[in-house]
N, C-alpha and C positions, 0 to 999 in steps of 0.2 A: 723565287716563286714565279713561276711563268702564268703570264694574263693574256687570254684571247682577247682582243679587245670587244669582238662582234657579239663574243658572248651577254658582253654586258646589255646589251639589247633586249636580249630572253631575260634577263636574271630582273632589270626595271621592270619590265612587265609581268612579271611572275610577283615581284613584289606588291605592286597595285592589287593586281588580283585576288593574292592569294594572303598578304599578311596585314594590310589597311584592314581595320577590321568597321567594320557597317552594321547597324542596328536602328528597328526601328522601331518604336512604343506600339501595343496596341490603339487603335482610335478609341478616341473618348468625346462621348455625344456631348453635344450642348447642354442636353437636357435631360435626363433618366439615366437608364441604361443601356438602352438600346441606340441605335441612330435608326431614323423614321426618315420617309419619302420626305423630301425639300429642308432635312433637317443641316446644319453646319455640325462637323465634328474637327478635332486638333488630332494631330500626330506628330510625332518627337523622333527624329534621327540625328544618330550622333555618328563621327564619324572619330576614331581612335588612329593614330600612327604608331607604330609598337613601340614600346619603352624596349626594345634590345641593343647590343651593342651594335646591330650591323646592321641597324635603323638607317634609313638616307631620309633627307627634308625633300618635303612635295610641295610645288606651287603652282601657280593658274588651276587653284581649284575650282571644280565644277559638279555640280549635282544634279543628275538628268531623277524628274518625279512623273510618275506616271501610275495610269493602273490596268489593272491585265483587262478589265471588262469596262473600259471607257462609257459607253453607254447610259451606266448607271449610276454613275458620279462626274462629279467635277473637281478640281484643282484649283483653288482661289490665291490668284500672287499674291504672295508677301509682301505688305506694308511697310515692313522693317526696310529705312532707309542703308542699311550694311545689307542687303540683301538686292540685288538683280537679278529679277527671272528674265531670261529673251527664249524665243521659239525655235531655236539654233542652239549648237554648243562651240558659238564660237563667238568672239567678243565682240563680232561687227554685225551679229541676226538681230533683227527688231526688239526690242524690248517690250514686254509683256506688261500693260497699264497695271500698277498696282490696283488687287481689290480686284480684278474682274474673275471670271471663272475661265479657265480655260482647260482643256484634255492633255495634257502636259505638257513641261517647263524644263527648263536649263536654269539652274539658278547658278548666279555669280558673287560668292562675299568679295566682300571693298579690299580695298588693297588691303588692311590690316590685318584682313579676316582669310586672306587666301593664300596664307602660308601654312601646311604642317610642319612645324619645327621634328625633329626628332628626338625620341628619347619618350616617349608617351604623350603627345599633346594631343588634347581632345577638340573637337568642334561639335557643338549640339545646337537645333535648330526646331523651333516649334512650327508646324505649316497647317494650314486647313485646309477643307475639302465639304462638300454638298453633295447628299447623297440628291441623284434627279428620278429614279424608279424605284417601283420596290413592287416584288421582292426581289431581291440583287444579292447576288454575293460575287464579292468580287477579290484580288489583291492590289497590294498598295504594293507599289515596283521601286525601289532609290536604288540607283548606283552613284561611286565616284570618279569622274575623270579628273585627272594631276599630271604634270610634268613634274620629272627629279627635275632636282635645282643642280643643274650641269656645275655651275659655282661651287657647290657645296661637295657633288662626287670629283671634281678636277678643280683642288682649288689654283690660283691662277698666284703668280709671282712667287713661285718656288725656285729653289736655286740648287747645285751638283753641294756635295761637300767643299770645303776650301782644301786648295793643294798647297804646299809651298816647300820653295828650294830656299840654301841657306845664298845671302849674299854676302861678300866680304867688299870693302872698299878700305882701299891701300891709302895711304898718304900719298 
């Protein structure tokens, strides 16, 4: 079986994109039905790794939250201590004070939480938001950034087959 090696570069990144599957709940108002100017509402994204055979594991996960019409809402950090939001998507950007509102986040789960194992392993995450005008429509934006776990596609201390010649020793 012959392997481009460069290939595999397109192939992880097609992966990310195109089989990590992302979903995200409709918002659900605090209060009624509707969400009202200065109201808090929740919303639920989960993020799936595909239960297939030629699943690979993903780590330094990260979830960039946003919304298309910034203006008219906010984004409130998560409290949830397994949760880092910073203003960056990178593990040295400020950290975002839990509980404030801000127009979007990078959020980081704890070491235990920033693995996708393969084979179908789920992550789901409840987060809030403040609606600030109205009337507003707007959308709720998540994506995920991961690195493949180079370990896991190249695992490390493999060895050739064993060869052997016969040896005879004489008296």
């Amino acid at each position: 079986m012959a392997i481009v090696l460069k290939d595999l570069v397109d192939a992880v990144g097609n992966y990310i994109a195109n089989r990590v599957q992302v979903s995200i709940t409709a918002p659900d108002p605090s209060t009624g039905d509707e969400i009202n100017k200065n109201e808090e509402f929740t919303f639920a994204v989960k993020v799936t790794n595909p239960a297939a055979v030629d699943s690979i594991r993903l780590k330094n996960i990260r979830y960039a939250v946003d919304f298309q019409n910034p203006a008219s809402v906010d984004l409130i950090v998560p409290t949830d201590p397994g949760l880092v939001a910073r203003s960056g998507d990178h593990a040295t950007d400020p950290i975002l004070q839990p509980g404030t509102r801000v127009k979007f986040m990078y959020i980081f789960p704890s070491d235990e939480r920033n693995v996708l194992e393969e084979g179908g392993e789920t992550e789901a995450i409840t987060l809030r938001g403040r609606a600030i005008s109205s009337p507003a429509n707007t959308t709720i934006r998540f994506r995920v950034l991961a690195d493949p776990d180079l370990d896991f596609l190249f695992p490390k201390d493999r060895s050739t087959k064993a060869v052997s010649v016969p040896l005879s020793i004489k008296e």
